[in-house]
N, C-alpha and C positions, 0 to 999 in steps of 0.2 A: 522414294516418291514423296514422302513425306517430307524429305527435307528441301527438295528443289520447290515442293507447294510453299515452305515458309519464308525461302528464298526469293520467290515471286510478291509473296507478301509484305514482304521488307523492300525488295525493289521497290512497288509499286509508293510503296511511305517514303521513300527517300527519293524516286524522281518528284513527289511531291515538291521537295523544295525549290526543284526547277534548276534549271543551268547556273554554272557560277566559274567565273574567273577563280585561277589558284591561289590569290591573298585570299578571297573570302572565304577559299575551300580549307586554308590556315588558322583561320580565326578560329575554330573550335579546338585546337589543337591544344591550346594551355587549359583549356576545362577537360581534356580525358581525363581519366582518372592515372593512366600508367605517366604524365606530365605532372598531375595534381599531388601525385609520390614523389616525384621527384624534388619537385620544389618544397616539400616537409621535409627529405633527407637534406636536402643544403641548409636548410632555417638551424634544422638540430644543430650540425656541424658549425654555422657560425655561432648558434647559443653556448657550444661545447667549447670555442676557443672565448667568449666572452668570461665565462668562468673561470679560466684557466687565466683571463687576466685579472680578472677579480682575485685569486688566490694569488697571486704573485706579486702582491702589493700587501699592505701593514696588514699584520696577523696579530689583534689581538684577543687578551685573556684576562681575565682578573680573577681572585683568589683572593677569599677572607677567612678568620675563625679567631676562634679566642683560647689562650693560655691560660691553664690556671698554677700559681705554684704557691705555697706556706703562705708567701710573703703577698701575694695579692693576684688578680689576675690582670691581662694584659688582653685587649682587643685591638686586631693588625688588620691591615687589608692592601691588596697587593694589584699593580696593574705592568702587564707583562706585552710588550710591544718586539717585533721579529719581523725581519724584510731579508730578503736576499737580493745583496748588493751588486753581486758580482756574478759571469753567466756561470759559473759554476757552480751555484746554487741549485737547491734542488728544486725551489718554485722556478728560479729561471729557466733549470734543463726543462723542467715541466710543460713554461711556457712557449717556447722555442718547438719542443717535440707535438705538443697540439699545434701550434701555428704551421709544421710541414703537415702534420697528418690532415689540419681544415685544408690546404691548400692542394692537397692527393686529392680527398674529397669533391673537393670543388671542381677538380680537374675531369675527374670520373664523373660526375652529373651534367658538367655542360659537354660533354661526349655522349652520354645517353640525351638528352634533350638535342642534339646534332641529329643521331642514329634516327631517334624519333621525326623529325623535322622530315630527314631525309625518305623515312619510310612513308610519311603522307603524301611527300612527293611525289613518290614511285607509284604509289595506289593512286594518285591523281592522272597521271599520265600514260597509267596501263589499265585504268578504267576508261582514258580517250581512246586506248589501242583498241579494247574490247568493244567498245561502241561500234566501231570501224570494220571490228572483226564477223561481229555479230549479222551486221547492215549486208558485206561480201557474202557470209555465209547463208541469208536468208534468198539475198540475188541470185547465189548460183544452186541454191534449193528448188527456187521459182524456176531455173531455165532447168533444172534436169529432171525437171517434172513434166515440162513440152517436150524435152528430146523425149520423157518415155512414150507423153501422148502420140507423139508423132512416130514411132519406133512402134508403138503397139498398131496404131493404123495402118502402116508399111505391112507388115504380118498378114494385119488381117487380109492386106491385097497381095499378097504372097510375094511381096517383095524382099520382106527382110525373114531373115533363119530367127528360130526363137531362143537359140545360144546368142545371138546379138541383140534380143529385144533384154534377154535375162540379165547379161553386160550392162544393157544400159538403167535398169532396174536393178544393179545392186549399186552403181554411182550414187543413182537418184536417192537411196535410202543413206547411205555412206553422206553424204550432203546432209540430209533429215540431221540425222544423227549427230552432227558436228555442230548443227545449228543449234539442237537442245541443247548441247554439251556448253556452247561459248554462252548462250544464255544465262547456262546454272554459274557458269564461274563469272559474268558480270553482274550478278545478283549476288552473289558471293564475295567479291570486289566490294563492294555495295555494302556490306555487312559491315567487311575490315575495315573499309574507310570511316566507318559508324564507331569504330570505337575510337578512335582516334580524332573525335570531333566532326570529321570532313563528310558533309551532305550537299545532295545535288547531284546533275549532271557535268561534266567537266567541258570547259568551250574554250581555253585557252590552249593554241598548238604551242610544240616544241621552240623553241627562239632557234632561230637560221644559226646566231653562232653561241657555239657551246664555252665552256670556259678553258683556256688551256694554261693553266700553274706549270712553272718554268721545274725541271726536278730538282737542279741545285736550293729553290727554294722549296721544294718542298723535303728534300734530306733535313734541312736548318730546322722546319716544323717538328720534325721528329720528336725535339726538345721535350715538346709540350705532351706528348703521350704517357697518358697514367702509365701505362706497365714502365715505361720508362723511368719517372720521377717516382713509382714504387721503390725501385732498385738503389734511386740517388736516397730516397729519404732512408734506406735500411744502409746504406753506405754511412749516411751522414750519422746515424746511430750510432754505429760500430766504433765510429771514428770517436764521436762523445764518452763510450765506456771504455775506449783505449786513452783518453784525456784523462779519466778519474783512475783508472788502474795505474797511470804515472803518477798523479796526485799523492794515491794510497802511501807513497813509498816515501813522499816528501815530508821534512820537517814539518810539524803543524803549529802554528804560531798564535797565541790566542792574547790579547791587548786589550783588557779594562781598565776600568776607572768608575769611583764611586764616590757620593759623598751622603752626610747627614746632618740637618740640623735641624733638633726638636724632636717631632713627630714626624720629621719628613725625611724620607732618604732617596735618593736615586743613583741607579748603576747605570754605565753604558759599557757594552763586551762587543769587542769585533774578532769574527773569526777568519784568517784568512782561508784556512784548508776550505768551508764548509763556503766560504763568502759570505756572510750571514752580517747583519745587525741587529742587536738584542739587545732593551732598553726594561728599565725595573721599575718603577717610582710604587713606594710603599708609605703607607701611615699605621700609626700602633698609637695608642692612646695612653704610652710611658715615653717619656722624653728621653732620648738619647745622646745628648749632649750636640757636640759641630765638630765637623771634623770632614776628612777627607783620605779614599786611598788608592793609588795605584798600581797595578801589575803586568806583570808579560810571564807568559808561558812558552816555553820553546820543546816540543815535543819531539824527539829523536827515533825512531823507528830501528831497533839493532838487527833485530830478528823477525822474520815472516815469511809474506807466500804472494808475497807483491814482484817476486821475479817470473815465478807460473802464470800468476795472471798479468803479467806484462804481456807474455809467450800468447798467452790464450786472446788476450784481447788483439795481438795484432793480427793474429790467425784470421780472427771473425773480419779484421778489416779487409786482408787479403783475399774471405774467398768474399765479402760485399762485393768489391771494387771489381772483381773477376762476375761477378754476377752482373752487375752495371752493365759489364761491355757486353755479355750475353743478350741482354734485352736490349740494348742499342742495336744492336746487330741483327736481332728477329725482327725489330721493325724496322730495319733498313729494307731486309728481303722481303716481307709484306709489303715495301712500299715498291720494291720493285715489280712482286708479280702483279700488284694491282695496277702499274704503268705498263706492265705488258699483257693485260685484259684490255688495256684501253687501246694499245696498237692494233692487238688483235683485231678488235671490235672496228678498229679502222677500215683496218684491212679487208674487214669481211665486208663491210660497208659499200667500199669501191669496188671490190666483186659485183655485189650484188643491183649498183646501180649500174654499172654494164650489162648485165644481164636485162636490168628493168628497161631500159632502152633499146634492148635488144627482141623484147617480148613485145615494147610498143610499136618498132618498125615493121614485126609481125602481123601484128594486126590489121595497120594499115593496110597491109598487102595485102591480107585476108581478105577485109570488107571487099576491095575490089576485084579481087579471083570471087570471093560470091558475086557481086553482082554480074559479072562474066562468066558464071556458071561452069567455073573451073575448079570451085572445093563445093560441098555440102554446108546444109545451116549449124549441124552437129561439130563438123572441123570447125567449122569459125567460131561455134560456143565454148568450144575445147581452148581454142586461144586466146578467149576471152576469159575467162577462168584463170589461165596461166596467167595474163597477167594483171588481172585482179588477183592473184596470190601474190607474184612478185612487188607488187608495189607495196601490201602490208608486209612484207617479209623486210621490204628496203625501214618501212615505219618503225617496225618492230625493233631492227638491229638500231635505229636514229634512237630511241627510247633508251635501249640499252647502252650505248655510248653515253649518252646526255647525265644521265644517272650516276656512269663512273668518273666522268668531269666532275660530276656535284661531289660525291666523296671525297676525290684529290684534294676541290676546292675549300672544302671545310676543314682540312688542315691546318691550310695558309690563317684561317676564321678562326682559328682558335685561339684566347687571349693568352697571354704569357702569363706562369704560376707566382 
């Protein structure tokens, strides 16, 4: 009781804002808070790949101190410059493995910002259902509240049995009962739509055509699904640590050169295994004459354990790659049975507009067998009822179709990674 009273209480603050077209029922939707997270999870992720460029460019150091020996002391001071040149570097695998992981990220929150989008949606247009539902259910509360007046007067003039007045006294309360019920759940509607930004009444109907994505384009969308690009980016991993297990095995070739004169000296060292540039310039306040030297190192690998993990790393590639087609493959058939909810939902559609036509032909006939005094007012309220349900039943299923077009459609909506 208490909750459907706070329920009513929240209704009543929220029809405050009065009726609103669905853009404006939108606009609160980037201040929720479950939107306001979202968009601080993307800020991090791009802050986390700015870093990641920031390290991946000149790293330096410097280093000072002073010698003492018999003969005198000596004060040096050293500046220490490192880039990786080459993607096999370690700031570059670095940067490369945040620039997939920002871009999974990114993939995964404009999906949840979708999800969300899509969820105000649904609460926008099955808060117009419940309006609707609400409105039906208080009309045929109002009429099964005459049939009982009328049902209990018949009685009292010994027309009707009181197993038929009871009948129609447990409709009438069956009626009641539904009407609290859709009430509490659009004051409840009302709530969810509140946290999600969306206040008001809803006044915009369903659009006559809904959206129909062709499926070969939406297989091609597939591409873009996190769980999918999960799979490619631990593929694309595998593949990077089976690149450096080949390395490990390779000669390692290291190429400096250095010079000095005076107080001044500078080195330059490339390395190819590591891909790296490393640069020295030092001063020392003892002169070291001029001069100049260079070297090459060629490092030879006789013996190791670079054939296991040759074995192991391509393992990891083998079961990635077989993982890849795994989740290509779930979300093929996710996308199939959500194209076969939407046929469904067709289907069930054109059922039930047959039938709604079929319940309006009805009545027609009715009103005129009453006024020819050929059915009762109770038969003709009975068919009015019916199809005052059918016609929400035909709205309800248009609701639920419209909603699995918007899904499909925000597929196609999704930006490439």
């Amino acid at each position: 009781m208490k909750r459907i009273l706070g329920l009513w209480i929240m209704g009543g603050l929220l029809s405050a804002a009065g009726a609103v077209p669905l853009p404006e029922f939108l606009q609160g939707l980037e201040q929720s808070p479950a939107y306001q997270r979202n968009l601080q999870e993307e800020a991090s992720s791009v802050l986390a790949l700015k870093l990641a460029e920031k390290a991946s460019g000149w790293q330096v150091s410097g280093t000072g101190g002073w010698d003492q020996t018999p003969a005198g002391g000596t004060l040096h001071s050293t500046l220490q410059l490192s880039l990786g040149v080459l993607p096999w570097s370690e700031s570059q695998r670095n940067l490369s493995r945040e620039g997939r992981k920002s871009r999974l990220v990114l993939l995964r929150l404009e999906e949840e910002r979708e999800e969300l989008r899509l969820k105000a949606i649904s609460l926008y247009f099955r808060l117009h259902l419940l309006q609707q539902q609400v409105v039906a259910a208080t009309r045929e509360a109002e009429l099964r509240s005459r049939l009982h007046a009328a049902a209990t007067e018949q009685h009292r003039l010994g027309n009707m049995k009181l197993s038929e007045v009871q009948q129609v006294l447990r409709k009438k309360t069956e009626a009641e009962v539904q009407q609290i019920t859709l009430e509490a759940e659009l004051q409840a509607a009302h709530f969810d739509a509140l946290s999600l930004g969306g206040k008001g009444d809803p006044t915009d109907p369903l659009p006559e055509v809904f959206p129909s994505p062709d499926e070969q384009d939406l297989l091609k969308a597939l591409e873009n699904k996190p769980a999918v690009q999960e799979a490619r980016f631990q593929l694309e991993e595998a593949q990077v640590q089976l690149e450096e297990a080949q390395r490990s095995g390779a000669p390692e070739l290291q190429v400096s050169g250095s010079v000095f004169q005076g107080n001044f000296s500078g080195q330059l060292q490339f390395n190819l295994q590591k891909g790296t540039v490393s640069s020295e310039i030092g001063v020392q306040s003892t002169g070291q004459g001029s001069g100049w030297k260079a070297s090459a190192t060629l490092r030879v690998p006789l013996v190791g354990s670079q054939g296991a993990n040759l074995e192991l790393a391509a393992q990891k590639v083998h079961e990635a790659r077989a993982h890849l087609q795994e989740a290509e493959q779930a979300q093929v058939q996710k996308l199939r049975d959500e194209l076969g909810k939407k046929r469904l939902l067709e289907e069930h559609l054109r059922l039930q507009t047959l039938t709604l036509r079929q319940a309006e032909e009805s009545q027609k006939l009715a009103q005129k067998r009453l006024m020819a005094g050929l059915i009762s007012e109770a038969e003709q309220v009975e068919l009015q009822i019916g199809l005052q349900k059918s016609r929400l039943d035909v709205e309800k299923t248009r609701v639920d179709l419209y909603l699995q077009c918007l899904k499909l459609q925000a597929l196609l909506e999704r930006k490439n990674p």
